[in-house]
C-alpha positions as semicolon CSV with decimal commas, in nm:
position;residue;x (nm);y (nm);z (nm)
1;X;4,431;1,604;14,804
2;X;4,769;1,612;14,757
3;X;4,814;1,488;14,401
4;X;4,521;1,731;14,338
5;X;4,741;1,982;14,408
6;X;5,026;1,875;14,116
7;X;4,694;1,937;13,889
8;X;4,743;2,231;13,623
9;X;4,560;2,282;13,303
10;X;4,800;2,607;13,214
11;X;5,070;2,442;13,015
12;X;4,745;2,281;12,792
13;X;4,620;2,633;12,795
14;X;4,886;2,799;12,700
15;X;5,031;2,512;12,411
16;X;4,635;2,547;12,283
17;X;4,555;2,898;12,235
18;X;4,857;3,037;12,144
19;X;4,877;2,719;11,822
20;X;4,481;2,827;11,718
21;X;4,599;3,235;11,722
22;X;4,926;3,144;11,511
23;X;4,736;2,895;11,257
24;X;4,468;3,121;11,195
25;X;4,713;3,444;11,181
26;X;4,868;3,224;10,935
27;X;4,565;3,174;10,729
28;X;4,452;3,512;10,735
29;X;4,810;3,653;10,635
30;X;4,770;3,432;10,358
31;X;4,427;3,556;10,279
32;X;4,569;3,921;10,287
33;X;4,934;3,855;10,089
34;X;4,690;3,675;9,782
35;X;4,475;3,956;9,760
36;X;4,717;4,255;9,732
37;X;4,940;4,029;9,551
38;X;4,697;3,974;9,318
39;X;4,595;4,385;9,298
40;X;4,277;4,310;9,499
41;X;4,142;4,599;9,670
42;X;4,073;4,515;10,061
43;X;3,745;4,553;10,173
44;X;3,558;4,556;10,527
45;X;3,559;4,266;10,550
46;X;3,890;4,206;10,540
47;X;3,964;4,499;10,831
48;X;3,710;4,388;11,066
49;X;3,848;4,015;11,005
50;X;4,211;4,147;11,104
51;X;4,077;4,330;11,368
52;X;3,943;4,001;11,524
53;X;4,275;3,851;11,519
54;X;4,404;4,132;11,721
55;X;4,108;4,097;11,964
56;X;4,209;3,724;11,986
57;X;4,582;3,807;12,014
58;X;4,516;4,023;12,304
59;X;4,282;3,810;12,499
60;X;4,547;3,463;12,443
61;X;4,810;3,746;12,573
62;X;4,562;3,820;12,884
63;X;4,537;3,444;12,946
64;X;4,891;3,361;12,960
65;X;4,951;3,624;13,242
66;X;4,647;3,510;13,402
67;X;4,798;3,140;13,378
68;X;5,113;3,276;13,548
69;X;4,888;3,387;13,812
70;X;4,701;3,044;13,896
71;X;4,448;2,987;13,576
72;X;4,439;2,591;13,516
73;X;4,540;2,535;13,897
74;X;4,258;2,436;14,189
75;X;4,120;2,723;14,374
76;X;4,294;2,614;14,708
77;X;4,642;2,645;14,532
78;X;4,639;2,990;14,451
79;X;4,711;3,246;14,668
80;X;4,415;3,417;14,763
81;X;4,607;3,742;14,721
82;X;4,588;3,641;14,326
83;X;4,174;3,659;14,326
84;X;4,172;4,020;14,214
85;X;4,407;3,992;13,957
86;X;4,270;3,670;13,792
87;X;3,900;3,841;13,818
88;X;4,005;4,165;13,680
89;X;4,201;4,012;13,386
90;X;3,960;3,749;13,314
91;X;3,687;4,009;13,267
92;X;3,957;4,145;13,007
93;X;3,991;3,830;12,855
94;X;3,675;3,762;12,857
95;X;3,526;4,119;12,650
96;X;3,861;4,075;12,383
97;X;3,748;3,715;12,317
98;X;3,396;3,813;12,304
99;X;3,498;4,092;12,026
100;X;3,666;3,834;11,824
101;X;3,399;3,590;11,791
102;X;3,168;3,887;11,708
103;X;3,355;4,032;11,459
104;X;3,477;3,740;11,317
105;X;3,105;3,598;11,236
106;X;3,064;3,960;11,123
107;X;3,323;3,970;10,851
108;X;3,196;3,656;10,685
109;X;2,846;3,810;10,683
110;X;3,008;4,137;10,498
111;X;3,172;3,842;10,293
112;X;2,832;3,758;10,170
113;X;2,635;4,038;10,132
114;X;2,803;4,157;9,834
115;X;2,685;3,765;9,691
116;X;2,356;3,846;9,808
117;X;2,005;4,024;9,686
118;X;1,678;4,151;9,864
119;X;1,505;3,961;10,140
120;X;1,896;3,737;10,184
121;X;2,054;4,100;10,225
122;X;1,810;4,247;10,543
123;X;1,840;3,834;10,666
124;X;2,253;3,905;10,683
125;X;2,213;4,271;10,819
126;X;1,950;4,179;11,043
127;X;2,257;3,867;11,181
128;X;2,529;4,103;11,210
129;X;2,296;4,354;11,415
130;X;2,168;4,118;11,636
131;X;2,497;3,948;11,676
132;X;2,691;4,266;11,733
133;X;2,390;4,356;12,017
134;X;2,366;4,032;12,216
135;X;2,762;3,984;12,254
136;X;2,828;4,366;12,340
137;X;2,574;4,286;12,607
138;X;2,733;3,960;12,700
139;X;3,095;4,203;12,769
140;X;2,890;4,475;12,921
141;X;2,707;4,254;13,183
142;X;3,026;4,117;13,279
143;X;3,137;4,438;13,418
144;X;2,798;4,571;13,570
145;X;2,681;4,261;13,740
146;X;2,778;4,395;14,060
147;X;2,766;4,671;14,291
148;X;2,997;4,835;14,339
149;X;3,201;4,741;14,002
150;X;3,500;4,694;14,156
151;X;3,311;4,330;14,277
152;X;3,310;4,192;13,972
153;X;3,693;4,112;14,003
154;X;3,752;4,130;14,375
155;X;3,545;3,897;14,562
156;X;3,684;4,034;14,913
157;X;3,534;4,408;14,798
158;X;3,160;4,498;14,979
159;X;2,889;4,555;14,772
160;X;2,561;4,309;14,587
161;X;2,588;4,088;14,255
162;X;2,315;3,986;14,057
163;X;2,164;3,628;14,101
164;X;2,485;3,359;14,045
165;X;2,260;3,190;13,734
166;X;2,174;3,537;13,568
167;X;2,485;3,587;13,415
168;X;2,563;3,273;13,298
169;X;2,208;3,215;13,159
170;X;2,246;3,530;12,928
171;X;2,603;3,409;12,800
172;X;2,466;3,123;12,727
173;X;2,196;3,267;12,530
174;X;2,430;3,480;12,408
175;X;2,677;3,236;12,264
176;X;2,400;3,000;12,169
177;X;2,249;3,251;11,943
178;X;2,562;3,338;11,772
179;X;2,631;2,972;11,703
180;X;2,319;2,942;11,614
181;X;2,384;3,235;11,314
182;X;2,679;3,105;11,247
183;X;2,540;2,765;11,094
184;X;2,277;2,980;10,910
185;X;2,580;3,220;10,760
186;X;2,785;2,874;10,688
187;X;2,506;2,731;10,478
188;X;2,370;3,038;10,277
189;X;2,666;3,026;10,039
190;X;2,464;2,729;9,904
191;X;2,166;2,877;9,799
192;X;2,384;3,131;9,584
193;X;2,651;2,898;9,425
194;X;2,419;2,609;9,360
195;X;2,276;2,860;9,095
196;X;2,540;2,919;8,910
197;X;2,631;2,748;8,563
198;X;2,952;2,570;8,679
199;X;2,953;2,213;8,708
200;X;2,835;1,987;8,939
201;X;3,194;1,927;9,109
202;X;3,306;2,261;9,117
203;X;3,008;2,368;9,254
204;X;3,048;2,161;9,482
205;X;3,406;2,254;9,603
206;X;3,314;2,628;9,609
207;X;3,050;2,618;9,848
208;X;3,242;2,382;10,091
209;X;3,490;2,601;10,105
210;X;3,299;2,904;10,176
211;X;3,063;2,680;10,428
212;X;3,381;2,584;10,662
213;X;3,196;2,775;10,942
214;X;3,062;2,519;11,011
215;X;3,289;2,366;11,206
216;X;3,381;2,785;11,417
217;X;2,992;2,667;11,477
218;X;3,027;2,325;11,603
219;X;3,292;2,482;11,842
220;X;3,067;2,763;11,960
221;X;2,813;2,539;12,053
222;X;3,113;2,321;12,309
223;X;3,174;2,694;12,471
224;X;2,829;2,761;12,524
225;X;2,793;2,454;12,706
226;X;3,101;2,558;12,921
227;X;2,974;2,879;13,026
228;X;2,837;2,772;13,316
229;X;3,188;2,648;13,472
230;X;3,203;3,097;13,532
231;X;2,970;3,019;13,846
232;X;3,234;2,718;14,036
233;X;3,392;2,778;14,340
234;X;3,694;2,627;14,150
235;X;3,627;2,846;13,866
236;X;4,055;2,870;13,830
237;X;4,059;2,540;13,742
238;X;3,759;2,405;13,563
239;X;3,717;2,709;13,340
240;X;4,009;2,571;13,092
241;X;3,795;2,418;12,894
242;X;3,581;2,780;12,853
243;X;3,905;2,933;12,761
244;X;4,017;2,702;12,522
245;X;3,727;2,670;12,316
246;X;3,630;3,023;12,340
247;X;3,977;3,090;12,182
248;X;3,882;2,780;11,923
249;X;3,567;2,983;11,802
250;X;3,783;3,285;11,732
251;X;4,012;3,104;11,582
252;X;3,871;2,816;11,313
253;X;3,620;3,102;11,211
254;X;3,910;3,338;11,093
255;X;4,063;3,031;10,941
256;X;3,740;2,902;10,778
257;X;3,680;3,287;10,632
258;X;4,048;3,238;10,484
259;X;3,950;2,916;10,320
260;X;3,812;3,034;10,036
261;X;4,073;3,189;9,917
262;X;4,351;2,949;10,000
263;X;4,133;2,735;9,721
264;X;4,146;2,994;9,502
265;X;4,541;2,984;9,519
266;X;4,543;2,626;9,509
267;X;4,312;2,612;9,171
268;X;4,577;2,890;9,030
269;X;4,843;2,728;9,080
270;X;4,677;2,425;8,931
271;X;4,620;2,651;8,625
272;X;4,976;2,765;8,575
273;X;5,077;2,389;8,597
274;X;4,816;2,331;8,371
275;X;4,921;2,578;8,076
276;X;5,278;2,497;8,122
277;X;5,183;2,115;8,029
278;X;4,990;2,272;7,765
279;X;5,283;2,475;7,612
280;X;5,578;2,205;7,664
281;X;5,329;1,959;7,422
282;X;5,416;1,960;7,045
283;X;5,250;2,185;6,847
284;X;4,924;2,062;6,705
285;X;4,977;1,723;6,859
286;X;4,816;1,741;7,173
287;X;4,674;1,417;7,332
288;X;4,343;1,413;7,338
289;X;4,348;1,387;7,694
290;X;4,490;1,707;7,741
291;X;4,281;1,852;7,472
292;X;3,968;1,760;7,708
293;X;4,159;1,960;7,989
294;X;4,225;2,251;7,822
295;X;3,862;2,254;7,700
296;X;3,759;2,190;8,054
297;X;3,926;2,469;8,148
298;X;3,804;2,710;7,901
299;X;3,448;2,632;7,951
300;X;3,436;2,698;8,295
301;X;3,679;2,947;8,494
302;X;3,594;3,021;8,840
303;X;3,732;3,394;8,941
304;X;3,649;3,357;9,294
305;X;3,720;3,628;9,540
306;X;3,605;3,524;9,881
307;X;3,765;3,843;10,064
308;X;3,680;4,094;9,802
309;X;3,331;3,958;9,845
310;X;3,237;3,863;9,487
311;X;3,209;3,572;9,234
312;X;3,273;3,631;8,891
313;X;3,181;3,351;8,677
314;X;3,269;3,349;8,285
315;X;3,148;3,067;8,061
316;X;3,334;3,030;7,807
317;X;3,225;2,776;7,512
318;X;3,296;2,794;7,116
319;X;3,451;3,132;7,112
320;X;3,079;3,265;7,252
321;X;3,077;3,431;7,598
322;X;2,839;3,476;7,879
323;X;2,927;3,697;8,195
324;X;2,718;3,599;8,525
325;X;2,763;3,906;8,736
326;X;2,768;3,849;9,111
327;X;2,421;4,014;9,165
328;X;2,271;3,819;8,853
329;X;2,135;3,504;9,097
């Protein structure tokens, strides 16, 4: 028992969340710097995506107080005295991380509904809704599943809860049904971009990089099965894991709705290299290698503008044109 007590997850807690809220602050400062760089005109989903990130800020903030207080340490070695804070600040946590997720998976659905047309559009309101509904219910239950409300935090307070399995069952649900949208919003950008007239490859690399969700998915699914660690006696200690990959979801979804437009800096960048090899050659004796580049290039240019939430594609072949408007497919 006694080495039990040398047992803390809060330095792993801590060193965890607080790297996934500065990476994907990172990546969505990036996202924000290349569109107004570039003259691009935010849109909501760019807002609602920064307003998840200060959802997640403030609920990594919340933990690391709660940490000072005892979270990642056994039950038994905290001081009792410490119960009402820890339950009162973990309900806090626990509705700021639940608005992140939300509105994270929200702004990539705004993302694509400007890529999208008639029965795909009500599918992507109808996932935002729903979404939106379930996890405000999921933060709403947390702070009327008792009687009086004050015994939702302080387990020495009189009063009635609800059923120990209710709760969790519904978060579960919950959580289970936003992963569950989230895979469905991380593989729709498929259906669109595998229609356009681009080739193979870059088809290919587009939709990858607007289907990282998958993987903000894959980590909602671990926290749903974590949930029920909310109903232990030792609930201090063994709901680290919850924390952490509640603070994961949040996170690599922000960072995989950034993607997108990290490639699009990358293939620019690419281009400027690109024309500068093009200018520095001899004029009129360009290899033919770089002949078949430059042609490349001019045939197909990808303007893609993940946070703006539209794809421009212009085919370009011969001195003829073509313009494939966003809502054309």
């Amino acid at each position: 028992m006694a080495s039990l007590d040398y047992e803390d997850n809060g330095p792993r807690i801590l060193i965890t969340t607080w790297t996934l809220t500065g990476l994907s602050g990172a990546f969505l400062l990036v996202r924000l710097a290349c569109k107004l760089h570039t003259k691009r005109r935010l849109w909501w989903d760019d807002y609602v995506l920064a307003l998840s990130w200060v959802m997640l800020v403030t609920s990594i903030g919340l933990v690391t107080f709660s940490v000072s207080k005892g979270l990642g340490k056994h039950v038994y070695a905290v001081s009792p005295a410490n119960f009402p804070v820890l339950g009162v600040v973990g309900n806090l946590t626990g509705t700021f991380s639940i608005l992140a997720a939300t509105w994270s998976k929200s702004s990539f659905a705004l993302t694509l509904l400007r890529l999208m047309q008639g029965r795909m559009r009500i599918l992507l309101w109808f996932i935002i809704i729903t979404i939106n509904i379930f996890m405000s219910l999921n933060a709403v239950f947390m702070w009327i599943r008792c009687t009086p409300v004050e015994k939702t935090w302080n387990p020495f307070a009189p009063g009635t809860c609800w059923q120990e399995d209710i709760y969790p069952i519904y978060g579960m649900f919950a959580a289970g049904y936003s992963a569950g949208m989230e895979f469905i919003l991380a593989l729709l950008p498929w259906r669109v971009i595998w229609k356009l007239q681009m080739k193979r490859k870059e088809k290919f690399g587009v939709a990858v990089a607007m289907s990282m969700g998958i993987f903000a998915a894959s980590t909602a699914v671990v926290k749903t099965v974590e949930i029920p660690t909310l109903a232990s006696p030792d609930f201090t200690f063994v709901s680290a894991p919850l924390v952490l990959w509640g603070a994961a979801e949040s996170g690599v979804t922000i960072m995989a709705a950034s993607i997108p437009v990290l490639r699009t800096l990358f293939r620019d960048l690419n281009t400027i290299s690109r024309k500068y090899y093009v200018s520095e050659s001899k004029s009129g004796t360009q290899t033919q290698s770089s002949r078949a580049a430059t042609s490349r290039y001019m045939e197909n240019t990808v303007i893609y503008q993940s946070t703006e939430v539209m794809i421009a594609v212009e085919y370009r072949k011969e001195g003829s044109q073509q313009h494939l408007p966003p809502n054309a497919f």
